[in-house]
C-alpha positions, 0 to 999 in steps of 0.5 A: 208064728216063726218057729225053727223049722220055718225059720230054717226053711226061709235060711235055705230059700235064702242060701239057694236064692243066692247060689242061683244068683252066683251060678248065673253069673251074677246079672246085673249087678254092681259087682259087690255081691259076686266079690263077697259070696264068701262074705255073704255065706258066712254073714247068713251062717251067723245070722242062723245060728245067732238067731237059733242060739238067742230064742232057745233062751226065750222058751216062751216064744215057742221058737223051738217047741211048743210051751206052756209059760201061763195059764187061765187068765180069766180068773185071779189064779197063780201056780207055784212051781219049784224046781231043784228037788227034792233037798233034804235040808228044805223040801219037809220045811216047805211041804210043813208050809204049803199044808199049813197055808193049804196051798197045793204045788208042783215040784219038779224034780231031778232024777240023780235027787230022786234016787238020793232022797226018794222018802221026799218024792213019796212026801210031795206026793202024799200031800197032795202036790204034783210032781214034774220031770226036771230031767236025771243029771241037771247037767250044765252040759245038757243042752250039747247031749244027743238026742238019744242021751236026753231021751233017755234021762228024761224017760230014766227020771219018768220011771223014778216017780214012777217007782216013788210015786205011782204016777208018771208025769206028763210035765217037764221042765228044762234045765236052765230054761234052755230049748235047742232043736235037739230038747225038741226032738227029745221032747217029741219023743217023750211026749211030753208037755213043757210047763215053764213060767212067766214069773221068775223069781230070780232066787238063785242069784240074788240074795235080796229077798225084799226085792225079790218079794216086791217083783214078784208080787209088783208082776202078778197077773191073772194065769201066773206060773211062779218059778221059785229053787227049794234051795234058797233063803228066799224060798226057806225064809219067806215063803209063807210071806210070798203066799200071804201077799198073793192072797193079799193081792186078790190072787188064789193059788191054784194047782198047776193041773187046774191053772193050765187046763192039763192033766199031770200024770199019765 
Protein backbone atom coordinates (compact mmCIF):
# COMPACT_ATOMS: atom_id res chain seq x y z
CA UNK A 1 0.00 0.00 0.00
CA UNK A 2 1.47 3.78 -0.79
CA UNK A 3 1.79 5.27 2.17
CA UNK A 4 3.60 9.19 2.74
CA UNK A 5 6.92 7.82 3.75
CA UNK A 6 6.78 5.92 0.19
CA UNK A 7 5.17 8.26 -1.43
CA UNK A 8 8.12 10.57 -0.53
CA UNK A 9 10.71 8.12 -1.25
CA UNK A 10 9.64 7.56 -5.22
CA UNK A 11 9.08 12.07 -4.98
CA UNK A 12 12.97 12.14 -4.39
CA UNK A 13 13.79 9.07 -6.97
CA UNK A 14 11.96 11.11 -9.28
CA UNK A 15 13.74 14.52 -8.33
CA UNK A 16 17.35 12.80 -8.34
CA UNK A 17 16.60 10.90 -11.55
CA UNK A 18 15.80 14.30 -13.24
CA UNK A 19 19.28 16.29 -11.71
CA UNK A 20 21.01 13.41 -12.92
CA UNK A 21 19.49 13.71 -16.14
CA UNK A 22 20.13 17.75 -16.09
CA UNK A 23 23.69 17.43 -15.01
CA UNK A 24 24.70 14.92 -17.88
CA UNK A 25 23.46 17.41 -20.30
CA UNK A 26 20.27 16.00 -21.08
CA UNK A 27 21.36 12.95 -23.81
CA UNK A 28 19.27 12.50 -26.29
CA UNK A 29 16.78 14.49 -25.95
CA UNK A 30 14.55 16.80 -27.95
CA UNK A 31 15.23 19.35 -25.91
CA UNK A 32 11.98 20.21 -24.08
CA UNK A 33 12.80 18.87 -20.83
CA UNK A 34 16.27 20.72 -20.59
CA UNK A 35 14.34 24.02 -21.58
CA UNK A 36 11.56 23.58 -18.79
CA UNK A 37 13.57 22.10 -15.55
CA UNK A 38 12.28 25.01 -14.05
CA UNK A 39 8.77 23.73 -15.11
CA UNK A 40 9.67 20.44 -14.46
CA UNK A 41 10.45 21.11 -10.45
CA UNK A 42 7.73 23.20 -9.70
CA UNK A 43 5.26 20.46 -11.74
CA UNK A 44 6.48 17.66 -9.24
CA UNK A 45 6.47 20.20 -5.90
CA UNK A 46 2.90 20.58 -6.67
CA UNK A 47 2.14 17.00 -7.73
CA UNK A 48 3.84 16.40 -4.04
CA UNK A 49 2.21 18.47 -1.89
CA UNK A 50 -1.37 18.09 -3.70
CA UNK A 51 -1.29 14.75 -3.35
CA UNK A 52 -0.11 15.05 0.54
CA UNK A 53 -2.61 17.60 1.37
CA UNK A 54 -5.65 15.51 -0.71
CA UNK A 55 -4.97 11.92 1.51
CA UNK A 56 -4.75 13.65 4.64
CA UNK A 57 -8.61 14.12 4.31
CA UNK A 58 -8.82 10.64 3.32
CA UNK A 59 -7.87 8.99 7.30
CA UNK A 60 -9.06 5.81 6.17
CA UNK A 61 -6.56 5.42 3.38
CA UNK A 62 -4.07 4.95 6.01
CA UNK A 63 -1.86 7.52 3.50
CA UNK A 64 -0.38 9.24 6.52
CA UNK A 65 -1.02 6.91 9.66
CA UNK A 66 -2.12 3.69 10.58
CA UNK A 67 -6.30 3.88 11.34
CA UNK A 68 -8.84 2.09 12.26
CA UNK A 69 -12.42 3.16 10.29
CA UNK A 70 -14.16 -0.41 10.68
CA UNK A 71 -14.56 -3.34 12.69
CA UNK A 72 -15.60 -7.18 13.02
CA UNK A 73 -17.33 -7.57 9.76
CA UNK A 74 -18.07 -11.27 10.45
CA UNK A 75 -21.32 -10.41 12.56
CA UNK A 76 -24.18 -7.72 12.33
CA UNK A 77 -22.24 -5.21 14.85
CA UNK A 78 -22.07 -1.42 14.48
CA UNK A 79 -20.63 1.11 17.13
CA UNK A 80 -21.76 4.66 18.03
CA UNK A 81 -19.04 6.97 18.48
CA UNK A 82 -19.95 10.71 19.27
CA UNK A 83 -17.36 13.49 19.18
CA UNK A 84 -17.42 17.35 20.61
CA UNK A 85 -18.03 16.26 24.24
CA UNK A 86 -18.91 16.77 26.84
CA UNK A 87 -22.00 19.61 26.20
CA UNK A 88 -23.96 20.49 29.31
CA UNK A 89 -26.99 21.06 27.29
CA UNK A 90 -26.97 17.24 25.48
CA UNK A 91 -24.39 14.91 26.83
CA UNK A 92 -27.07 13.95 30.31
CA UNK A 93 -30.03 13.57 27.28
CA UNK A 94 -28.06 11.34 25.78
CA UNK A 95 -26.66 8.99 28.42
CA UNK A 96 -30.75 9.10 29.63
CA UNK A 97 -31.15 7.38 26.15
CA UNK A 98 -28.31 5.34 25.65
CA UNK A 99 -29.54 3.58 29.27
CA UNK A 100 -32.57 3.28 28.37
CA UNK A 101 -32.23 1.41 24.94
CA UNK A 102 -29.30 -0.23 26.80
CA UNK A 103 -26.61 0.68 24.26
CA UNK A 104 -23.11 1.27 25.12
CA UNK A 105 -20.75 4.18 23.19
CA UNK A 106 -17.73 5.81 22.83
CA UNK A 107 -17.28 9.58 23.28
CA UNK A 108 -14.53 11.30 22.43
CA UNK A 109 -13.77 14.05 24.17
CA UNK A 110 -11.95 17.61 24.06
CA UNK A 111 -9.65 18.62 26.76
CA UNK A 112 -10.92 22.52 27.02
CA UNK A 113 -14.74 20.68 27.72
CA UNK A 114 -13.24 18.41 29.93
CA UNK A 115 -11.97 20.99 32.50
CA UNK A 116 -15.40 23.05 31.90
CA UNK A 117 -17.70 20.04 32.51
CA UNK A 118 -15.78 17.35 34.40
CA UNK A 119 -19.26 16.01 36.19
CA UNK A 120 -20.16 14.61 32.70
CA UNK A 121 -16.78 13.10 32.09
CA UNK A 122 -17.35 11.22 35.30
CA UNK A 123 -21.36 10.58 33.92
CA UNK A 124 -20.08 8.58 30.74
CA UNK A 125 -17.79 6.76 32.66
CA UNK A 126 -20.25 5.60 35.27
CA UNK A 127 -22.36 4.36 32.87
CA UNK A 128 -20.51 2.20 31.41
CA UNK A 129 -19.38 3.97 28.27
CA UNK A 130 -15.67 4.53 26.66
CA UNK A 131 -14.13 7.74 26.55
CA UNK A 132 -11.58 8.63 23.72
CA UNK A 133 -8.91 11.57 23.15
CA UNK A 134 -10.42 14.44 20.83
CA UNK A 135 -7.50 16.46 21.67
CA UNK A 136 -7.45 19.85 24.18
CA UNK A 137 -8.06 23.05 21.77
CA UNK A 138 -10.19 21.27 18.69
CA UNK A 139 -8.71 24.09 17.18
CA UNK A 140 -9.15 25.06 13.37
CA UNK A 141 -5.73 25.62 13.57
CA UNK A 142 -4.46 22.49 14.62
CA UNK A 143 -3.72 20.81 11.73
CA UNK A 144 -0.55 23.63 11.20
CA UNK A 145 0.67 23.30 15.17
CA UNK A 146 4.47 21.53 15.61
CA UNK A 147 4.60 18.60 16.62
CA UNK A 148 5.58 18.97 19.98
CA UNK A 149 2.55 21.67 20.32
CA UNK A 150 0.14 18.27 19.24
CA UNK A 151 1.84 15.99 21.85
CA UNK A 152 1.24 17.92 24.24
CA UNK A 153 -2.58 18.67 23.79
CA UNK A 154 -2.95 15.08 23.40
CA UNK A 155 -1.11 13.93 26.34
CA UNK A 156 -2.81 17.58 28.35
CA UNK A 157 -6.20 15.86 27.42
CA UNK A 158 -4.97 12.02 28.37
CA UNK A 159 -4.06 13.27 31.85
CA UNK A 160 -7.72 15.11 32.07
CA UNK A 161 -9.66 11.65 31.91
CA UNK A 162 -7.41 10.39 33.51
CA UNK A 163 -8.30 12.70 36.60
CA UNK A 164 -11.97 12.38 35.92
CA UNK A 165 -12.23 8.92 34.96
CA UNK A 166 -9.25 6.79 36.26
CA UNK A 167 -8.80 5.62 32.85
CA UNK A 168 -6.33 6.69 30.33
CA UNK A 169 -7.44 6.27 27.03
CA UNK A 170 -5.73 4.36 24.03
CA UNK A 171 -8.30 5.90 21.29
CA UNK A 172 -8.05 9.04 19.79
CA UNK A 173 -9.74 10.66 17.11
CA UNK A 174 -8.97 13.71 15.01
CA UNK A 175 -10.11 17.12 14.48
CA UNK A 176 -11.97 17.32 11.41
CA UNK A 177 -10.93 13.91 10.19
CA UNK A 178 -7.69 15.47 9.12
CA UNK A 179 -3.72 13.26 9.40
CA UNK A 180 -0.80 15.29 8.16
CA UNK A 181 2.69 13.90 8.80
CA UNK A 182 3.27 16.07 11.63
CA UNK A 183 -0.35 14.29 13.63
CA UNK A 184 1.42 11.15 12.58
CA UNK A 185 4.47 11.95 14.39
CA UNK A 186 2.56 13.23 17.29
CA UNK A 187 0.52 10.22 17.38
CA UNK A 188 3.85 7.98 17.04
CA UNK A 189 4.75 9.47 20.13
CA UNK A 190 1.67 9.23 22.08
CA UNK A 191 1.01 5.84 21.10
CA UNK A 192 -2.03 6.07 20.41
CA UNK A 193 -4.57 3.94 18.31
CA UNK A 194 -6.66 6.42 15.89
CA UNK A 195 -10.47 5.17 15.58
CA UNK A 196 -12.19 7.13 12.88
CA UNK A 197 -15.55 5.96 11.01
CA UNK A 198 -16.70 4.65 7.91
CA UNK A 199 -20.18 5.96 8.56
CA UNK A 200 -20.37 9.96 8.80
CA UNK A 201 -23.39 11.27 9.69
CA UNK A 202 -22.89 14.65 8.37
CA UNK A 203 -24.97 16.03 11.48
CA UNK A 204 -23.14 19.41 11.80
CA UNK A 205 -23.93 20.60 8.40
CA UNK A 206 -27.16 19.72 7.33
CA UNK A 207 -30.43 20.31 9.20
CA UNK A 208 -32.32 17.28 7.24
CA UNK A 209 -32.64 14.74 10.06
CA UNK A 210 -35.01 12.24 7.39
CA UNK A 211 -32.27 12.45 5.08
CA UNK A 212 -29.80 11.92 7.78
CA UNK A 213 -31.71 9.04 9.03
CA UNK A 214 -32.30 7.21 5.74
CA UNK A 215 -28.25 7.52 4.81
CA UNK A 216 -27.10 6.12 7.64
CA UNK A 217 -29.51 3.43 8.11
CA UNK A 218 -29.49 2.84 3.69
CA UNK A 219 -25.09 2.42 4.26
CA UNK A 220 -25.20 0.10 7.22
CA UNK A 221 -22.95 -2.78 7.16
CA UNK A 222 -21.71 -5.23 9.25
CA UNK A 223 -18.37 -3.83 11.49
CA UNK A 224 -19.95 -0.17 11.33
CA UNK A 225 -18.39 2.92 13.22
CA UNK A 226 -20.94 5.88 13.46
CA UNK A 227 -19.89 9.22 13.81
CA UNK A 228 -22.39 11.42 15.12
CA UNK A 229 -21.59 15.62 17.40
CA UNK A 230 -23.58 15.50 20.78
CA UNK A 231 -24.33 19.03 19.71
CA UNK A 232 -26.83 18.49 17.19
CA UNK A 233 -30.66 18.33 16.59
CA UNK A 234 -30.28 15.09 14.87
CA UNK A 235 -28.60 13.50 17.47
CA UNK A 236 -30.87 15.62 20.53
CA UNK A 237 -34.06 14.66 18.53
CA UNK A 238 -33.78 11.46 16.85
CA UNK A 239 -31.23 9.57 18.42
CA UNK A 240 -33.33 6.87 19.87
CA UNK A 241 -35.06 6.41 16.24
CA UNK A 242 -31.66 5.86 14.79
CA UNK A 243 -31.18 2.93 17.36
CA UNK A 244 -34.51 1.35 16.93
CA UNK A 245 -33.92 1.52 13.12
CA UNK A 246 -30.23 -0.44 13.75
CA UNK A 247 -31.99 -2.96 15.34
CA UNK A 248 -34.35 -2.90 13.13
CA UNK A 249 -32.24 -3.65 10.50
CA UNK A 250 -30.72 -6.77 12.03
CA UNK A 251 -27.80 -4.81 13.18
CA UNK A 252 -26.80 -5.09 17.51
CA UNK A 253 -24.64 -2.00 18.81
CA UNK A 254 -21.75 -3.01 20.13
CA UNK A 255 -19.12 -1.48 22.53
CA UNK A 256 -16.41 -0.03 20.43
CA UNK A 257 -13.74 -1.95 22.34
CA UNK A 258 -15.48 -5.47 21.33
CA UNK A 259 -16.24 -4.16 17.53
CA UNK A 260 -12.68 -3.33 16.73
CA UNK A 261 -10.85 -6.00 18.79
CA UNK A 262 -8.78 -3.07 21.01
CA UNK A 263 -8.70 -2.25 24.53
CA UNK A 264 -9.79 1.17 25.41
CA UNK A 265 -7.61 2.27 28.22
CA UNK A 266 -4.31 1.64 29.15
Amino acid sequence: MLNFKRFTLLFFIFLLGFNLYFISGCPNDAGFLCSHKLLIYAVLIFLYFTVSLTMAFSPCSGFHHKVVCKGNQQKNWISLTFDDGPEPEFTSGILEILKRQEVNATFFLTGTKIEQHPELVKAIDLDGHFVGNHTFSHSVWFDFFSIRRMVRELRQTNDLIRLHTGKTPRYFRPPYGVINPMLSRALDVTGLLTVCWNQRSFDTVSGDSSRIMKKLIRNLKPGSIILLHERTPFVRDHLEALIRNITEQGFEIKPLPDLIQHPAYE
